[in-house]
N, C-alpha and C positions, 0 to 999 in steps of 0.2 A: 259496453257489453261485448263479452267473445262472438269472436267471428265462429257461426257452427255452417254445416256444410250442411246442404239441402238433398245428400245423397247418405242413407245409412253403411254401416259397415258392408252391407254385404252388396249392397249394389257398386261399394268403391272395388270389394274385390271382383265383382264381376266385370267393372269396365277394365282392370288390371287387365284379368288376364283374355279380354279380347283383343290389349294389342301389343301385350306380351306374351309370345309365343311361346315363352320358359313354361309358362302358368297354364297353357294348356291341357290338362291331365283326363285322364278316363275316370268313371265312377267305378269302383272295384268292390262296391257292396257292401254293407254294414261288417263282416268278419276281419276280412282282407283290410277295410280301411281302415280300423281299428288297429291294425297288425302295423300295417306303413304307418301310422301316427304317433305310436308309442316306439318304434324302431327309430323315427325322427330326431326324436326329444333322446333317446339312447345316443343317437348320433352326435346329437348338439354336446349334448353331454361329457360325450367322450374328448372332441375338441377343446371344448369349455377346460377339462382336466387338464389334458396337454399341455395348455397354454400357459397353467400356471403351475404344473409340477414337473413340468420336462416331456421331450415329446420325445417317442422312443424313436430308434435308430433308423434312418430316412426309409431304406425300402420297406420297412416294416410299417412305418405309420402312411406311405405313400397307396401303399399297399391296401391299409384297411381302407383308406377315404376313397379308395377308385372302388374297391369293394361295396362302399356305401353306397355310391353312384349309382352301379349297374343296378343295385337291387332297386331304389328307390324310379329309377328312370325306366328300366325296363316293365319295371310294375305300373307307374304312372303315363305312360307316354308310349302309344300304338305305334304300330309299325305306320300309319295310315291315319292321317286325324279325320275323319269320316265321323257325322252325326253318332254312323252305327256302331263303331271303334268306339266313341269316349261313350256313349251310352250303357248300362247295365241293365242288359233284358236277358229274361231267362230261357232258357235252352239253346245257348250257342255251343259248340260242338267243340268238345276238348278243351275248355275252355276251365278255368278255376279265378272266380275275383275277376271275371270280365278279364283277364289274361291269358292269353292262346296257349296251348303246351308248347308249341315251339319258342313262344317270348321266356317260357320258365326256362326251358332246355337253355337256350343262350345265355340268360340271365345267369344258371348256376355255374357255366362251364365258365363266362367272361368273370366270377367270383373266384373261380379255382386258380382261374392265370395270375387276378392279381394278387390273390396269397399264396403263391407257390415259390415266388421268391424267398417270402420270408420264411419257409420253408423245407426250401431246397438250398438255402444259404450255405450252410456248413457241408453238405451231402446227403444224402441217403440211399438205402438200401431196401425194397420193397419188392416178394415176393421173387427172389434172384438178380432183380434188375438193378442196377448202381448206377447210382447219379455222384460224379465227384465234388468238390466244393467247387462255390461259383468264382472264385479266384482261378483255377484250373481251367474254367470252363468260359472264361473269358478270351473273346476270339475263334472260339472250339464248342462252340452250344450243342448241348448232347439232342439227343430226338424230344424230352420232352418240356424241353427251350423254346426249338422250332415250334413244336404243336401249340403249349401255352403262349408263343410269343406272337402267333399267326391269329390266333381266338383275339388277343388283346388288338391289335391293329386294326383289326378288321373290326372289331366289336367298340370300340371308342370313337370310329368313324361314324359307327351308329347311334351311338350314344348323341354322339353331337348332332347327328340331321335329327334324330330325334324333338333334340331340344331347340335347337338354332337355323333350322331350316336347313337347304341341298348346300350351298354356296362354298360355306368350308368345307365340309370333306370332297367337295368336286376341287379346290383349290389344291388340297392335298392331294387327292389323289395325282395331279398334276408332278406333285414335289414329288410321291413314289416311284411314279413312272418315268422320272429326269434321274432321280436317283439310281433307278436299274436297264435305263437304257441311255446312261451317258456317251457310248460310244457313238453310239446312231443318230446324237443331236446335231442336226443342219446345220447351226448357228456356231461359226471356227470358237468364239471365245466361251461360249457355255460346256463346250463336248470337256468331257472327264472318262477316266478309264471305267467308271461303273461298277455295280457291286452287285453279287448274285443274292438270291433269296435268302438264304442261309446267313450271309454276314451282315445282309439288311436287318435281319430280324436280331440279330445281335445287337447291333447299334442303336433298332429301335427299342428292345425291349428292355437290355441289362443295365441300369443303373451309370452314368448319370448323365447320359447323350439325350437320347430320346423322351420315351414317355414316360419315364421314371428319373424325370430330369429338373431344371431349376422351374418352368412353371409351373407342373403339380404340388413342386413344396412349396412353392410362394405361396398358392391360393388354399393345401392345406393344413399350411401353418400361420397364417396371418389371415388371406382375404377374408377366408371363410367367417373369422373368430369376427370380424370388423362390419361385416354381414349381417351377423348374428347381434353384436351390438347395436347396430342404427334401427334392426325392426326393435327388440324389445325396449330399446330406448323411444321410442315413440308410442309405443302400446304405456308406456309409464305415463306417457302427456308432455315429454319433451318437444313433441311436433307443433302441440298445441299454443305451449307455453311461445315459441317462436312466433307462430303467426301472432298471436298476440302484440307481441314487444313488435312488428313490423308495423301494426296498427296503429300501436301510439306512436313510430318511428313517420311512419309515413303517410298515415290516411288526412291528416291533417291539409295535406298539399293538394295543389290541381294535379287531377289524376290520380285521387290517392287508392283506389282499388286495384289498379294497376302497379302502383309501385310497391303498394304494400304485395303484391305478386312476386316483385323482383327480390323485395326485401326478405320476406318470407324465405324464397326458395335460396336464396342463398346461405340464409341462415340454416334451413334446412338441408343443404349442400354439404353442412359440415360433419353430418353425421351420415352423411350418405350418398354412397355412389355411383347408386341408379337413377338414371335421368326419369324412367317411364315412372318410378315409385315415386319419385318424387315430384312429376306432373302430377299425378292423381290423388296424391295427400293432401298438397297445398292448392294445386288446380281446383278441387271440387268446394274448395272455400271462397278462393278471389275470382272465380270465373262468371261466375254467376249475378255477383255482385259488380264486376265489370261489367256487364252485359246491362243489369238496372241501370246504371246509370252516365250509357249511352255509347259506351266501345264495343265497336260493332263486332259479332260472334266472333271472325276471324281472327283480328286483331286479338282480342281477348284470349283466344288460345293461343297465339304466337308467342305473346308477351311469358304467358304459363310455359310453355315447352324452351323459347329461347334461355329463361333465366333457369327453370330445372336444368339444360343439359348443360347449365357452370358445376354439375356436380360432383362434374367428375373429374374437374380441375378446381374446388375449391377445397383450402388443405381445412383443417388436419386430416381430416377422412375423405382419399380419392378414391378415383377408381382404383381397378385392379390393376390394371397396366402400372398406374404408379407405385406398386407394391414392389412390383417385375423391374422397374426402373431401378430402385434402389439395389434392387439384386444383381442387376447389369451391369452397373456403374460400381459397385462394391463402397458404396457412401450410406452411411443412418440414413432412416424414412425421412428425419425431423429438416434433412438436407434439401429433398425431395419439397419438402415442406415451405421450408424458409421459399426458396426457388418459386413457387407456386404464388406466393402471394401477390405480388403485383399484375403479372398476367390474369388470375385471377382478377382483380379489382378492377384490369382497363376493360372485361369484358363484361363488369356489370355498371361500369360508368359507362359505358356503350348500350344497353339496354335503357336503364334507365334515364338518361338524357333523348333517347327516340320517345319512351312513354310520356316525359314531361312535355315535349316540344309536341305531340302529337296529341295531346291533351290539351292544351294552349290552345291549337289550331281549332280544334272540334268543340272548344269553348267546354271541358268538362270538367266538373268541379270537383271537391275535395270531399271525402264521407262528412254525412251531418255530424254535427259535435257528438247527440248524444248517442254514436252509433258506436264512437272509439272510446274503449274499454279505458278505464281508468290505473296510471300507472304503481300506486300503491294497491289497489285490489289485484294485479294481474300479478305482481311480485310479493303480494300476501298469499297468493295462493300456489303459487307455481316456481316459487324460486328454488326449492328440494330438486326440481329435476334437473337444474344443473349443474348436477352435485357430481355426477359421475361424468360427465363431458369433465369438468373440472380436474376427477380424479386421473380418467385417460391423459389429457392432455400435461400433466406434471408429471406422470411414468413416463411418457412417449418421449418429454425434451429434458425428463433430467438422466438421458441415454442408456435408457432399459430397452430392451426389444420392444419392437410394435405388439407380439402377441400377448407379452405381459401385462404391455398396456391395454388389450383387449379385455382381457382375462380381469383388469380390477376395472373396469368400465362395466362390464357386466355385470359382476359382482356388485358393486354401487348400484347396478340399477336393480338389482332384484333387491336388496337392502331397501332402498329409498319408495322404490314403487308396492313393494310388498310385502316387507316386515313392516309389523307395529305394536305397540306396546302393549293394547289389547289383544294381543293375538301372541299369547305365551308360547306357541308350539314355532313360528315362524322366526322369532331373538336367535334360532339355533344359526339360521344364516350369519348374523350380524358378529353373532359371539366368531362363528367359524371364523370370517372375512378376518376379524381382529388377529387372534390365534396363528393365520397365516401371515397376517403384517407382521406381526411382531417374531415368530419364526422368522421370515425371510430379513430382519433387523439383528438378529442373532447369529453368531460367528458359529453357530451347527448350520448354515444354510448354503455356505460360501459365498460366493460373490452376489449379496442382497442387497436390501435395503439401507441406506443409512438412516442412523435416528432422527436425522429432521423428516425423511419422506416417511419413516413410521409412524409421525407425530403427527403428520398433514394427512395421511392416510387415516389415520386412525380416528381421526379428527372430523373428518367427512363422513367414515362409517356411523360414530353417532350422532350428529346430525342428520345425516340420512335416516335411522328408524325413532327417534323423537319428535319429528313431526307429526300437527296433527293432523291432515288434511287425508284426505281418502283412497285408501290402498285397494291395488286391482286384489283380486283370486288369485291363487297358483293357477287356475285353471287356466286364464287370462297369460300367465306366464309359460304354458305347456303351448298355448297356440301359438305362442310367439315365436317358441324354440320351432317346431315346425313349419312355420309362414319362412323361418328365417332358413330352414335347411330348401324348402323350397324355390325360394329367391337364389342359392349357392349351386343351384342346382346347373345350371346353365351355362357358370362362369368356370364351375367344375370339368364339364363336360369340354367348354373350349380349351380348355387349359392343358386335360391330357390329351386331345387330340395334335393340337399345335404344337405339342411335344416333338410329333414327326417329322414337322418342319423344322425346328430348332436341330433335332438330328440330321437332316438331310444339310441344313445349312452347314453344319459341322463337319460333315462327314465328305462335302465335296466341293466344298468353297463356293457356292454361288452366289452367295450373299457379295460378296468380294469380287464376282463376274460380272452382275448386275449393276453394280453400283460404279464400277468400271464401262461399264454400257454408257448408264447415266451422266457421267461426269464426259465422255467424248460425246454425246449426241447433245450433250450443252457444249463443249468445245466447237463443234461443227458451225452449230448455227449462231454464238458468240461469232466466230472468226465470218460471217458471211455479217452478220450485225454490222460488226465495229467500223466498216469503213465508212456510213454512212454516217457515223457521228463522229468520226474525225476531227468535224467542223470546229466541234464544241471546246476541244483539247481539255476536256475535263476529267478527272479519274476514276471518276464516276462511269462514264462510259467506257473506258478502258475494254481489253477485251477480257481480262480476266475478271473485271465485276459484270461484266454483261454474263460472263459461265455460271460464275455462283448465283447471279439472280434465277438463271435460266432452269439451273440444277435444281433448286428450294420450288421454282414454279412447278418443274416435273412431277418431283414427289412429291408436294403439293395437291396435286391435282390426281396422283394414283390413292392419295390417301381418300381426298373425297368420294372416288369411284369406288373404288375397294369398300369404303367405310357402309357403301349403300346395302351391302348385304352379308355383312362381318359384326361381330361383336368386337368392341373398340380395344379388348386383348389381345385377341387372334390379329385383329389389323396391326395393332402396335407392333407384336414379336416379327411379324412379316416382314415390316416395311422399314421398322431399324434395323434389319441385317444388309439391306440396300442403302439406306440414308447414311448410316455410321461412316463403311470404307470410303462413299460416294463427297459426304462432307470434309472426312478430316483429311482428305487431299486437300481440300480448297479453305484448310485452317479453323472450320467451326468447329467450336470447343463441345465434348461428347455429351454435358450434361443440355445444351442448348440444342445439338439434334435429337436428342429422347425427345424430350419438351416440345421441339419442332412438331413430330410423329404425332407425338400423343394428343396437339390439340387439334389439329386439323385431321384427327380419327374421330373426335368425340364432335367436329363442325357436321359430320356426318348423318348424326343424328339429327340436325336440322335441315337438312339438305332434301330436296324433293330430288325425284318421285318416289323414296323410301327416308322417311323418317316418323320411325315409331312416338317417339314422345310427342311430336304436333299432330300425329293421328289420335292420339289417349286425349290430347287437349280437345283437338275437334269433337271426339264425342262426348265432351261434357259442356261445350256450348254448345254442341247443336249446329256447327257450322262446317262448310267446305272443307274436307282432308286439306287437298290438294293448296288454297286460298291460304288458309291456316300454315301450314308449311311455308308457303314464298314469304308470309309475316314472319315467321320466326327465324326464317335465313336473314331476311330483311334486321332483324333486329338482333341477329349476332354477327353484325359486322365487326364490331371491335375484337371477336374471337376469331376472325377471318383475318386481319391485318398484324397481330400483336406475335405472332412466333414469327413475324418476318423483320421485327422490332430486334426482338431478345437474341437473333441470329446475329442480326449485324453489330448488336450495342448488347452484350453478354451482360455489360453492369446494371442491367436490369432483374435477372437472375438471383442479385446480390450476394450468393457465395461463392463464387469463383474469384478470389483474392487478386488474380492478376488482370483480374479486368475492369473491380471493382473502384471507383474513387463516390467519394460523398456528392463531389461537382458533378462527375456524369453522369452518376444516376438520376441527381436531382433534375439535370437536363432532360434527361432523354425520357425521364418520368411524366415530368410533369409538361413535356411538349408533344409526348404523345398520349396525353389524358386529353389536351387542348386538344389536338388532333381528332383524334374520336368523338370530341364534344363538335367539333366542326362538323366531323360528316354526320355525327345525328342531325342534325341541324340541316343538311341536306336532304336528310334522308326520309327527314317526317314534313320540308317545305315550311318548316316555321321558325324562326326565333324570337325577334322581340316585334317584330309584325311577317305576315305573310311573306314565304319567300317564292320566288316566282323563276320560269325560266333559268337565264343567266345568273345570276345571283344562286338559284342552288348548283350549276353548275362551278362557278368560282368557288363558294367555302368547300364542295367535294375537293376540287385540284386542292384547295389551300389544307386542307386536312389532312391530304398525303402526305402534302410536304412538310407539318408538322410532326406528324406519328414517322416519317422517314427520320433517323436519326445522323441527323447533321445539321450544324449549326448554319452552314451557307442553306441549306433550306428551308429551314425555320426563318430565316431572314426573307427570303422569297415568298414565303406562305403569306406573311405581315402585308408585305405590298401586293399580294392577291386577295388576301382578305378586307385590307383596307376600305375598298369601295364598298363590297356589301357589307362591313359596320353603317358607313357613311347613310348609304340610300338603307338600312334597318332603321336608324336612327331618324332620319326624315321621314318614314312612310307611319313610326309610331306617333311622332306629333303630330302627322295628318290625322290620323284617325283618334286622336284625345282629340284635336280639336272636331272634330267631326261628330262627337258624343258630346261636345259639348253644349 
């Protein structure tokens, strides 16, 4: 039988959005909410087109999505989240939709700034006043530059505390005030000659430094669209259809609630790349049912939240940062992609080797037989919904843009989920979907499709509306496009905020100052290191690998701090303007420090004493925030050790051609899977009997030294590990013989 969750729709949205802050909104009244609802599904909409008929010219489409923001945010989202702010009681004073006049005033004037570019592009003339074209006016911003460009800086900083709490824009505001008071900075290698108000606000506002720079087009021309795909693609029963196939994958085994948790969410990782959605999708199914049958609350939630936040490192569908990478590196997403997948898998063979070993210990068994769903019933019923994962995933690698592949992902799923053959008025999708294949297959389209992916396209499209199995409402389809602009909402708002800092890096080198910091405060305390390990004459000790260990530790460890009250974008764009100049002194290859950044931003999310996704877990068992957290750091260790893998042995990565061979990856793969399976193995005190003491200290050392890539330590692991095989192996025939 399907696994069904013990929590209906609307209590899952309610535990959402109490411990995601995006989701926090006011009630704006039966009129207003009406108004923001159907402006949503406009919104989706307009993206949705983009994606697949061209997207108009950047400051213009950058333009309207900041536009959608403000309206959408400043209308949902109080200056102040007080009971009495998100509440709608009547007679509040100037108030319209439970929104203050002064939130409206802002709201229109921060709409005016972001469509004024597109506007004032070419020039104009109003009322005697002349504005030149914005080529002219580049470097030279006329006064209503300054005014609209002062409204947007100031008002995207709002937009973000609004949505993501004080943390970023107090960071920002940091960058602005380094930016215009570089002369006066203490610190000899930070000072820069500085920049007055006037050319700040050029740099931030005109096109294509600032906030109208590469991460507003990233997130709205790809994130958004891939956003909007993983909610409606789960509103279809693609979420569903996953935990299922986890159940007959894993429920079978000791521990199998639990791993059907890991299994699930990873599979659920692929369509999505929010950690907290995807705790509470799959969380309010396996947590519950962990908890029956005997892993204890915390545990239970750690296991949900450590394996959700692989979401945002497992491909094809990552986080946003990974959008932003590809854009950095100037390489396909699918690059991005290939790259993820191993890191990926050492961090859910890390997971799930702690649940099995920790399973084992606590003696808990495997779901009753007749509990796991049956493997022809679950792919008689549900195998339609992975008809558009299917479709995305053949646009994305056979080297079409990500939004394209957005844009027929979508399409498939409103095909497959919501046309049906009884339902004559809804074919008009499917016919459409066709119509555009086969146009974009025809030499009027330009550089389209070719005939075999019009064939496999088109080929899916019917398939997708001949099944017979039970299609949602459009209505069911309208809430989606809305849930889904709502979820974009947050990552939008970082996105043009951090814009400032991406200009400030730009505009005064500190990204290059910092990471120059960095790389001499690891030289320092390298050169006070090296002479105690002299002894060794090893080169491993050397002083220049004691710098680069020390550098990767630093940023390392700002990534964790930083990551405690950042969304894992804004951390990312930060902390690779330091890590980048700071590594390729010390020779790591550019695409292995993104990767680096990116996964020790998203370790964050399991990190006490802020980590949202094991807080969402705890509150659907029931158990300790805090307890729950230390579990789910506890069980993303192998996400804590593996970019320190991929830094030193790049042929893990597997597309960087000069590093790659078949022998080293296969090495350095498969001795740091052993590796990780070691320290689970420490880590939950069990393997093939009780481990104790000593013995979990030796497999910890010995798991280092296998997940360390090198072959002289893998040799040393062997004769660390050896004895506790030895005493594992004697303590299990003591106790058969002791049963028996």
């Amino acid at each position: 039988m399907p696994l069904q969750s013990h929590l209906d729709n609307k209590a899952l949205e309610e535990l959402e959005k109490k411990y995601d802050s995006a989701l926090h909104t006011r009630d704006n009244g039966p009129i207003l909410t009406k108004v923001v609802y159907w402006a949503t599904i406009a919104y989706a909409l307009y993206h949705f087109w983009t994606a697949g008929f061209g997207t108009p010219v950047d400051y213009v489409h950058m333009g309207i999505h900041l536009a959608g923001l403000y309206f959408f945010i400043f209308l949902a989202f109080p200056f102040l989240k007080s009971d009495r702010a998100l509440t709608n009681t009547p007679g509040k004073f100037l108030s319209f939709g439970n929104v203050p006049l002064l939130d409206w005033v802002i709201m229109i004037l921060a709409m005016m700034g972001s469509l004024y570019l597109w506007f004032s592009w070419r020039g104009f003339e109003f009322l005697g006043f002349q504005v030149s074209e914005q080529a002219l006016r580049q470097g030279n911003p006329a006064g209503p530059d300054i005014f609209f460009g002062t409204i947007i800086i100031l008002t995207v900083l709002e937009i973000a505390r609004r949505t993501i709490g004080i943390v970023l824009p107090l960071i920002i505001l940091v960058f602005i005030g380094y930016a215009l008071l570089g002369p006066y900075i203490p610190i000899q290698i930070l000072k820069h000659p500085g920049v007055d108000w006037r050319q700040f606000v050029n740099n931030m506002y005109f096109p294509f430094e600032g906030i109208f720079g590469v991460t507003l087009w990233v997130v709205s021309t790809v994130v958004f669209h891939f956003v909007l795909f993983g909610v409606v693609a789960q509103r279809m029963g693609l979420g569903q259809f996953f935990v299922d196939n986890a159940m007959i994958l894993a429920g079978r085994y000791t521990g199998g609630p639990a791993k059907v948790s890991v299994v699930s969410s990873a599979f659920f990782g692929t369509i999505s790349g929010s950690s907290i959605a995807n705790t509470v999708s799959t969380g309010s199914l396996t947590i519950p049912n962990m908890k029956k049958l005997g892993y204890p609350g915390h545990f239970a939630g750690g296991v949900e939240a450590a394996a959700s936040a692989g979401g945002q490192i497992t491909p094809p569908i990552m986080g946003a940062a990974s959008f932003l990478m590809a854009e950095y590196l100037e390489v396909p997403y699918t690059t991005i992609v290939i790259a993820a997948i191993v890191p990926a898998l050492m961090h859910y063979i890390g997971v799930m080797s702690i649940v099995h070993f920790t399973a084992k210990r606590l003696g808990l068994e495997a779901y009753p037989k007749d509990q796991i769903p049956q493997f022809v019933q679950v792919w008689r019923e549900g195998w339609f919904t992975v008809l558009p994962l299917i479709g995305l995933l053949v646009v994305l690698f056979s080297g079409y843009s990500p939004n394209m592949a957005a844009f027929i992902g979508i399409s498939l799923c409103v095909v497959v989920g919501f046309c049906a053959i009884d339902k004559p008025l809804s074919l008009a999708v499917p016919l459409a979907l066709l119509g555009f294949i086969f146009w974009k297959a025809s030499p009027y389209s330009g550089e389209g499709f070719s005939p075999t992916m019009a064939g496999v396209l088109g080929a899916l499209t019917l398939l997708g509306c001949l099944h017979r199995n039970e299609r949602q409402s459009f209505k069911d389809l309208f809430d989606s496009c809305h849930v889904g602009v709502q979820y974009a909402l947050a990552v939008g708002a970082a996105s043009a905020a951090v814009g400032i800092v991406v200009g400030v890096i730009n505009t005064t080198g500190v990204g290059f100052r910092l990471g120059f910091m960095v790389t001499n405060g690891a030289a320092d305390m390298a050169a006070s290191l090296a002479p105690l390990l002299d002894w060794t004459s090893l080169e491993v000790f050397g002083q220049a690998s004691i710098q680069q260990f020390l550098s990767l530790v630093l940023i390392a460890i700002a990534c964790i701090l930083m990551g405690a009250g950042l969304p894992t974008t804004a951390l990312y764009i930060m902390l690779v303007a330091v890590a980048q100049p700071a590594l390729a002194q010390l020779g790591v290859p550019a695409l292995a420090t993104h990767m680096f950044v990116l996964y020790y931003g998203v370790i964050s999310e399991i990190t006490p004493p802020v980590c949202a996704s094991a807080y969402a877990a705890a509150g659907i068992a029931g158990a300790n925030p805090f307890r729950t957290g230390v579990s789910a750091f506890t069980l993303g260790l192998g996400k804590l050790m593996v970019p320190m893998v991929f830094v030193y042995a790049p042929t893990m990565l597997i597309v960087l051609p000069e590093y790659f061979t078949l022998v080293s990856f296969l090495q350095v793969t498969l001795t740091c899977a052993l590796g990780v399976f070691a320290i689970a193995t420490a880590v939950s005190g069990y393997f093939m009997a009780p481990l104790n003491g000593l013995w979990r200290v030796l497999m910890a050392i010995g798991g280092l030294m296998l997940v360390a890539p090198s072959l002289g330590s893998d040799l040393a692991a062997i004769l660390v590990i050896a004895p506790v095989l030895f005493q594992q192996v004697s303590s299990q025939r003591n106790l058969q013989a002791a049963t028996q």
